[in-house]
BADREN-537835 format. One line per 2 residues: number of its first residue (from 1); their letters; for each residue x, y, z of C-alpha. Coordinates in Angstrom, 2 decimals. Each point is the difference from the previous one (the first is absolute). Layout:
NUM> A> X,Y,Z ~ ...
END
This chain:
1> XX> 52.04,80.85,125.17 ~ -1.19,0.06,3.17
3> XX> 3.39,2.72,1.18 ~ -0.41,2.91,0.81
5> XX> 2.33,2.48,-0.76 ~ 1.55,2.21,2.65
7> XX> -1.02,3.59,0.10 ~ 2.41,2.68,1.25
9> XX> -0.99,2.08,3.06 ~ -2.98,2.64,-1.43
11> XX> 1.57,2.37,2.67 ~ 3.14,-0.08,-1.72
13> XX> 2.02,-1.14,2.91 ~ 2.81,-2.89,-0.52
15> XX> 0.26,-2.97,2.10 ~ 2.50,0.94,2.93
17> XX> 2.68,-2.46,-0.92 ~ 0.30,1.90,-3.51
19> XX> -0.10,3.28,2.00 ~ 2.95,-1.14,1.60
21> XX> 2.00,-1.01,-2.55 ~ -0.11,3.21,-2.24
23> XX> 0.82,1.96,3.03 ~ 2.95,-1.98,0.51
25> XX> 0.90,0.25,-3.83 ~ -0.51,4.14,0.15
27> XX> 2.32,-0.40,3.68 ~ 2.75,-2.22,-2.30
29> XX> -0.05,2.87,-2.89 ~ 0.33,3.19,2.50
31> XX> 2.11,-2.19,2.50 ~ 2.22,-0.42,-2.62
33> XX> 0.29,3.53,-1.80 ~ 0.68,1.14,3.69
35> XX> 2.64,-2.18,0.79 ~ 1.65,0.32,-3.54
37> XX> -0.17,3.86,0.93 ~ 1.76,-0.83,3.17
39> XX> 2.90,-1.99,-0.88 ~ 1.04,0.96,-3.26
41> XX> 2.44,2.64,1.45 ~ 1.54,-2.72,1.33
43> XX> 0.74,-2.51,-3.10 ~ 3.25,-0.64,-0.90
45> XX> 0.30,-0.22,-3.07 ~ -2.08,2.97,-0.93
47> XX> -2.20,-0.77,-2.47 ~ 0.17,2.34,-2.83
49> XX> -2.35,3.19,-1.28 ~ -0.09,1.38,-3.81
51> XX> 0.23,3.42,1.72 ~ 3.20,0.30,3.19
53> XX> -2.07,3.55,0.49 ~ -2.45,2.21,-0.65
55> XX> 1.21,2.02,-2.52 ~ 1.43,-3.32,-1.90
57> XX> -3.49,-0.84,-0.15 ~ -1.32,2.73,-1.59
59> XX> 2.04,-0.28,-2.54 ~ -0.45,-3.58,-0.96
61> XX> -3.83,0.95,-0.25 ~ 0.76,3.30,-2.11
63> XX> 2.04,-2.86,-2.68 ~ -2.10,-2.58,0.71
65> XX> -3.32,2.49,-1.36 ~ 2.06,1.67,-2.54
67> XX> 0.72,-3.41,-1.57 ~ -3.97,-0.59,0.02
69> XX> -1.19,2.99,-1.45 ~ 2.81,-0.29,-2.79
71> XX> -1.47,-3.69,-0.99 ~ -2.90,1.42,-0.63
73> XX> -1.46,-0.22,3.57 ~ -1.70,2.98,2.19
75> XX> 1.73,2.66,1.36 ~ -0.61,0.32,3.72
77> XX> -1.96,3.35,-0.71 ~ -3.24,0.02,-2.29
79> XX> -1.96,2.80,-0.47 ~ -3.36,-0.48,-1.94
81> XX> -1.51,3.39,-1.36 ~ -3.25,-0.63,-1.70
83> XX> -1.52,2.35,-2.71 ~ -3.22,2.01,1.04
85> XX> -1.94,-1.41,-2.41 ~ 1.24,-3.96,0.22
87> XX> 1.17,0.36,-3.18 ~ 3.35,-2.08,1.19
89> XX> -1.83,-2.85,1.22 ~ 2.13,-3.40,-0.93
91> XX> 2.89,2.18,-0.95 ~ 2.51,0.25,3.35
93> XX> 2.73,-1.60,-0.09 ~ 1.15,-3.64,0.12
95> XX> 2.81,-1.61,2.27 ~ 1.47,-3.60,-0.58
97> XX> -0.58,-1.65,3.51 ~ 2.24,-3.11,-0.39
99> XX> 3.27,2.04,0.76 ~ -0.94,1.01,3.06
101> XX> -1.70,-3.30,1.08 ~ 3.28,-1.37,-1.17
103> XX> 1.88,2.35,2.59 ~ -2.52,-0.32,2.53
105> XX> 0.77,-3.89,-0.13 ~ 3.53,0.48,0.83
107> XX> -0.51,2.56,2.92 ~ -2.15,-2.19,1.44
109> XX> 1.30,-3.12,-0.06 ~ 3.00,1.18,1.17
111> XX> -1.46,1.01,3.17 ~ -2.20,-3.34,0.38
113> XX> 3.57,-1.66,-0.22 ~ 1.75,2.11,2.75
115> XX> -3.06,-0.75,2.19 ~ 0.64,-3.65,-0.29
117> XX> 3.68,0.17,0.39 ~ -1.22,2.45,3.51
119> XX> -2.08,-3.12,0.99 ~ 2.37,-2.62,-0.41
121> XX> 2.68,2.23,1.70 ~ -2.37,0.18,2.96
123> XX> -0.72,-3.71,0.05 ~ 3.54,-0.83,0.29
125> XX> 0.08,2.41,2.78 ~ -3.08,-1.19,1.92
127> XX> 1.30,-3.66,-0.56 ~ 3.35,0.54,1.40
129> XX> -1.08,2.05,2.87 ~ -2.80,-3.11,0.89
131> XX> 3.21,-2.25,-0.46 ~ 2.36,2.20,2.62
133> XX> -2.83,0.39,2.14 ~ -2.55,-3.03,-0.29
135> XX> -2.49,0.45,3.08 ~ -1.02,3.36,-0.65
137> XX> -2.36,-1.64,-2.36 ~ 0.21,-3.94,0.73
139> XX> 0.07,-0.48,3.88 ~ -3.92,-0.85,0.21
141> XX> 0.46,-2.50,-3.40 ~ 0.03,-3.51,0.65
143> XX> 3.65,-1.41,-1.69 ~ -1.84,-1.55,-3.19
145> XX> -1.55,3.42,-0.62 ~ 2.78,1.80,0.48
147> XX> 2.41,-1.65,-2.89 ~ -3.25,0.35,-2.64
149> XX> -0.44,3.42,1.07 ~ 3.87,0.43,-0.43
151> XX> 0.22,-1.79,-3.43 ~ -2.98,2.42,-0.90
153> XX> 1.57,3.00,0.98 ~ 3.48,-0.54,-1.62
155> XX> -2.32,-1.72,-3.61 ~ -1.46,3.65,0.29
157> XX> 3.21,2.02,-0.36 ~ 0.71,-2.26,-3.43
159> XX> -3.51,0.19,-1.32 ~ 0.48,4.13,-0.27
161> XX> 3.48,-0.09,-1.19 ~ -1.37,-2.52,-2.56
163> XX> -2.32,2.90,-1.24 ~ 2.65,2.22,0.26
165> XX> 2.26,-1.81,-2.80 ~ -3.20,-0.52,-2.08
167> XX> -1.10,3.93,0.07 ~ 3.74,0.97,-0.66
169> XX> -0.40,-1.40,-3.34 ~ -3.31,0.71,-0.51
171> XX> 1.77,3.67,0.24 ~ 2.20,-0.19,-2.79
173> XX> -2.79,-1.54,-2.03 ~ -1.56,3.19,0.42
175> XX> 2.55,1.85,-0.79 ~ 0.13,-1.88,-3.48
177> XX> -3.52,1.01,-0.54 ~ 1.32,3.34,0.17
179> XX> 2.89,-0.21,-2.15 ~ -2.08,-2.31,-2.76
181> XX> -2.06,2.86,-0.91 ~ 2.51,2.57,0.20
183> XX> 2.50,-1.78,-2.49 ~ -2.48,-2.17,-2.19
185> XX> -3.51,1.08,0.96 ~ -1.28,-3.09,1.14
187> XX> -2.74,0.03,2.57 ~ -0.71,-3.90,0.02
189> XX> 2.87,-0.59,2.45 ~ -1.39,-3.62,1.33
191> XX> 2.12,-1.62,-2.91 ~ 3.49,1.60,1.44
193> XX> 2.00,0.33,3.26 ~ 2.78,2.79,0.97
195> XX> 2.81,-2.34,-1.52 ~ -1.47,-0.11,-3.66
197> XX> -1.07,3.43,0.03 ~ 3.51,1.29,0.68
199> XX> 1.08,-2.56,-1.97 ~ -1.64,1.03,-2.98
201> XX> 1.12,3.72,0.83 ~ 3.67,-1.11,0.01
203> XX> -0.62,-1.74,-3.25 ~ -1.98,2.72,-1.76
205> XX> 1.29,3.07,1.33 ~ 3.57,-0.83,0.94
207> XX> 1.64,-0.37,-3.55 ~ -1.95,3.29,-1.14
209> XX> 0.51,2.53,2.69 ~ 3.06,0.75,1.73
211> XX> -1.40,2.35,2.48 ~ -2.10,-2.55,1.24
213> XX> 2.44,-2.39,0.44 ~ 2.29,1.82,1.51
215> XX> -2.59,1.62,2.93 ~ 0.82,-0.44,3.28
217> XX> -3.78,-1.24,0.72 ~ 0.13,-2.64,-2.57
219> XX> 3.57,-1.16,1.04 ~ -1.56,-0.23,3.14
221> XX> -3.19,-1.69,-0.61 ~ 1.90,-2.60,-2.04
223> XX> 2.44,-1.01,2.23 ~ -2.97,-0.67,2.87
225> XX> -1.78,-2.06,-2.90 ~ 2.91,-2.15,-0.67
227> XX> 1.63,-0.70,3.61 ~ -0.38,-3.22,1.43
229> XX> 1.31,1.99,3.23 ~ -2.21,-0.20,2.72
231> XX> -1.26,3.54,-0.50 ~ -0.45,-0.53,-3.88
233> XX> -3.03,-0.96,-1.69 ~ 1.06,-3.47,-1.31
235> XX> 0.38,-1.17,3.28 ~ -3.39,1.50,1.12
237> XX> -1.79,-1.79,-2.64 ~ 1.62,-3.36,0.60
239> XX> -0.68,0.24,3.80 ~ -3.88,1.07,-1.37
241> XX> -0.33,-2.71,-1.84 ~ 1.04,-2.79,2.16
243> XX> -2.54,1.62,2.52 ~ -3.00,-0.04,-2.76
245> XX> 0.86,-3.37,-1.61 ~ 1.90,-1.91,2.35
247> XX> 0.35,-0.02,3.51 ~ -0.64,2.62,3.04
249> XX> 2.16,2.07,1.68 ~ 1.76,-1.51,3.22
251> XX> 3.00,-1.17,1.20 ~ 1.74,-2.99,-2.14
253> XX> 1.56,-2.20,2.37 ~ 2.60,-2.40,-1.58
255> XX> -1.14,-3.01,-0.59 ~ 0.90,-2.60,-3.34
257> XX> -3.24,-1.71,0.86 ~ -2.40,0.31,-2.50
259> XX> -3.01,-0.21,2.17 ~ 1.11,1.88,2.15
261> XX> -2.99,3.35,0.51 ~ 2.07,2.90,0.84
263> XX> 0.63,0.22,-4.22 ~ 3.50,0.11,-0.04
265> XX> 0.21,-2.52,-2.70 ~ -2.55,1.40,-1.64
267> XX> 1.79,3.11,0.00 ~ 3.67,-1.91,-1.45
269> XX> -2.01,-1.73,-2.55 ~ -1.49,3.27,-1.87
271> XX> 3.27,1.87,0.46 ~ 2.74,-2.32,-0.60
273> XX> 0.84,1.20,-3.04 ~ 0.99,3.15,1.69
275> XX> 3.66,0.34,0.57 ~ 0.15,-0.42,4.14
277> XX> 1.01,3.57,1.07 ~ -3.68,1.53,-1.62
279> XX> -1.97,-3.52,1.18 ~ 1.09,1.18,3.68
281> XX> -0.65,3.45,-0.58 ~ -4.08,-0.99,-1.07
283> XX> -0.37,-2.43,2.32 ~ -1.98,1.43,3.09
285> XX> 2.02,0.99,2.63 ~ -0.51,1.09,4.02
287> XX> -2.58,2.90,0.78 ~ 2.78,2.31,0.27
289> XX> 1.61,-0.61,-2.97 ~ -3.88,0.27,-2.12
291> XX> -0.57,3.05,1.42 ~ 3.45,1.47,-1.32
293> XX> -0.90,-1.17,-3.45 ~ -3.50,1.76,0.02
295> XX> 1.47,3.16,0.88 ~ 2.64,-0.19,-2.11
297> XX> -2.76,-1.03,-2.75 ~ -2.09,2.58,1.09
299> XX> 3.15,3.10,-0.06 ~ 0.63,-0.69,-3.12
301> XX> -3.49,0.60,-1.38 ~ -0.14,3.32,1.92
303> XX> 3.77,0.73,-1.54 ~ -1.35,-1.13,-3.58
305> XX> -3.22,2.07,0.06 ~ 1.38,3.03,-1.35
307> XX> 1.57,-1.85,-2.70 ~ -3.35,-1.11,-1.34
309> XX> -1.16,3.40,0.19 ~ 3.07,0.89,-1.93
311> XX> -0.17,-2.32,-2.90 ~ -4.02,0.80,-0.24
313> XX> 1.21,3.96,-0.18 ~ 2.79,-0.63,-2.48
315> XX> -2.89,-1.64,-2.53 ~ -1.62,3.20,-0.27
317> XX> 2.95,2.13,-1.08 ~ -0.06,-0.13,-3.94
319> XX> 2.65,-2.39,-0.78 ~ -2.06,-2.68,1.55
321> XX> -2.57,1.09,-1.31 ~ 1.23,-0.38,-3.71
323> XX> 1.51,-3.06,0.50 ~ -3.70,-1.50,1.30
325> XX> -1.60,1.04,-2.88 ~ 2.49,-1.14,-2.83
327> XX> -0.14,-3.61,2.37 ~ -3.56,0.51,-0.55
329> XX> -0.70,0.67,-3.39 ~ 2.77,-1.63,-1.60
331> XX> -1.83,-3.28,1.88 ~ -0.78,-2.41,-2.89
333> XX> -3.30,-1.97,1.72 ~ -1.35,3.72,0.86
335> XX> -3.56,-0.12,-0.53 ~ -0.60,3.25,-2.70
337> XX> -2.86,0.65,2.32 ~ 2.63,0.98,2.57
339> XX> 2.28,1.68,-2.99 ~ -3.12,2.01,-1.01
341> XX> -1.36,1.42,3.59 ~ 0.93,3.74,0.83
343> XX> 2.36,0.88,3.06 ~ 0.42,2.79,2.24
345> XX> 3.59,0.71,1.89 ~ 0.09,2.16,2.42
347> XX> 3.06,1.83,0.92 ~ 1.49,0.85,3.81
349> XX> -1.90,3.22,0.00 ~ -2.71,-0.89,-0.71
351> XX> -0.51,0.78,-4.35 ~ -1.58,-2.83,-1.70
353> XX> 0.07,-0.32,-3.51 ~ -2.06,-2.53,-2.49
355> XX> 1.29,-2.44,-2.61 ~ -2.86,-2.20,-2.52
357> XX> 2.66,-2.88,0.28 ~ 2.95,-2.19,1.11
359> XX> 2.26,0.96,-2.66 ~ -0.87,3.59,0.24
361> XX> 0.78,-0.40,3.64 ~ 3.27,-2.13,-0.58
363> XX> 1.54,2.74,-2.52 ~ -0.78,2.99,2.23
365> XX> 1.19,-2.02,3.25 ~ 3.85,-0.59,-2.49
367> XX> 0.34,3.40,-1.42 ~ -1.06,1.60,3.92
369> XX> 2.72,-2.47,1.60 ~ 2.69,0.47,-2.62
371> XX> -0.44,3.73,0.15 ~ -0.45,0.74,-3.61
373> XX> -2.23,3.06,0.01 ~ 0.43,-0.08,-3.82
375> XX> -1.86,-2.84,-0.41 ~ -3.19,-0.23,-1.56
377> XX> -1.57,-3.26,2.53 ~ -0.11,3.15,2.59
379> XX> -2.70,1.18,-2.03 ~ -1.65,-2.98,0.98
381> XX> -3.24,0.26,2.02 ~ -1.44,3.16,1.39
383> XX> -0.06,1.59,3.46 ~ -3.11,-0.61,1.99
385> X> -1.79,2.73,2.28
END
């Protein structure tokens, strides 16, 4: 009772030991942008962009906002013209925001997981330069300084390529957020990963369109989710989840020894079940040979990003679009709330048109894919202004 609480300085002014150590954490953030900027013409491997120019990236943004705005998301123009007399108020137009969220997601993650492929790149430079050329840095260290500083440098370079491996999935994840609500409409994606999403496409889609299965971009995208090659995404996730669950990243050295700390048996314990040739290809190799599988991680998620965009354009041609909404309403635990609502489709150029209900939409969406202009489920619905 008899404490008294400290009080922070009225003036505002931190103690100068805390002074210090934000400006050396705003010195560490521009220190390292700078020196990222510096030596990344000089990494080898390269690591990849979505875009190898400018013109490649304006076109992956022109698909990547025509795909929005045809799920129902905002077109990157909006003009609001209000009546005189307010008699519009409450009536402008509404945009579904979750596609381009979705979109966003991906974009941005894949940039957050080139950065940390950048930074472990430039580790594993730093640490073999202070290696080649130790008393640049070390000559005033006494010798037990020196090795912690050492172990702490080189534990560095595996701590980023650790979050490197962990974003690279985290990547595709987002990706199956995308690809969940274009296929099934499903926005709670925290139940699924990539793999069962594209799964369930395979399952679902596969034995009732051709076209689909027969696209390059699904081809593609398949073959990536069922390689256990070191640029496929089985062996990604295995090498993810033995950093998340089991042990961290760093060089096994052999050793039958069951005690023994560097987690090599560790490491033959969880994977012996694996036949030898993939065990050695997930078990953590040199520095060299990590960064090599980032990269090659990393090119194949720039190579595969126009074959998301593809699949997401191909479900809003009018094939796929009749085959999601017989799926749909031919679904026998529908709620007949869902059967009942109204739903508006909106074509490439921009027409909309209105239909009171599922099965209203589900005939018009068979007798518009099947071309049968004789059919009376075109009748179905009624333009909208």
């Amino acid at each position: 009772m008899g404490e008294t609480a400290r009080e922070a300085p009225v003036s505002g002014e931190f103690p100068k030991p805390l002074t210090t150590a934000f400006t050396k954490i705003i010195e560490h953030i521009a220190a390292e942008r700078y020196a990222l900027a510096l030596l990344e013409d000089y990494f080898s491997p390269k690591p990849a962009r979505l875009a190898q120019s400018s013109q490649d990236a304006r076109t992956l943004e022109r698909r990547s906002s025509q795909v929005v705005t045809r799920f129902g998301g905002p077109p990157q123009q909006i003009l609001v013209i209000r009546a005189n007399d307010r008699s519009d108020d409450g009536k402008s137009e509404h945009f579904d925001d979750y596609p381009a969220a979705a979109m966003a997601e991906i974009v941005n993650m894949f940039h957050r997981t080139r950065r940390s492929v950048c930074r472990a790149q430039m580790l594993l430079v730093g640490t073999h330069f202070l290696h080649q050329d130790p008393d640049i840095f070390l000559a005033k260290m006494p010798p037990e300084v020196e090795k912690d500083f050492l172990d702490s440098v080189d534990s560095s370079f595996w701590e980023q390529a650790e979050i490197a491996y962990i974003r690279l999935a985290s990547y595709w994840d987002r990706v199956g957020q995308m690809l969940d609500f274009a296929f099934f409409s499903i926005r709670q994606f925290e139940r699924d990963g990539f793999t069962a999403v594209a799964d369930r496409i395979h399952t679902n889609f596969g034995p009732m369109d051709s076209v689909l299965k027969a696209m390059p971009e699904w081809k593609a995208i398949r073959a990536f989710q069922t390689s256990e090659k070191e640029d496929g995404l089985k062996w990604l996730l295995r090498r993810r989840n033995l950093l998340v669950h089991s042990l961290y990243l760093r060089p096994l050295h052999d050793s039958s020894v069951p005690t023994d700390d560097s987690g090599a048996a560790l490491f033959t314990s969880e994977f012996n079940h694996l036949e030898a040739s993939l065990r050695s290809r997930l078990a953590p190799g040199s520095p060299t040979q990590e960064i090599e599988r980032l990269n090659l991680q990393l090119t194949k998620v720039a190579e595969l990003y126009p074959a998301v965009l593809g699949l997401c354009e191909y479900l809003c041609n009018s094939r796929c679009l009749c085959i999601w909404a017989v799926m749909l309403v031919t679904k026998h635990n529908l709620p007949e709330s869902e059967r009942d609502r109204s739903f508006v489709v909106t074509n490439p150029v921009g027409k909309k048109r209105s239909f009171d209900k599922l099965v209203d939409l589900a005939q018009w969406a068979a007798a518009n894919a099947l071309g049968k202009p004789e059919s009376e489920w075109l009748m179905n619905g009624r333009d909208v202004e």
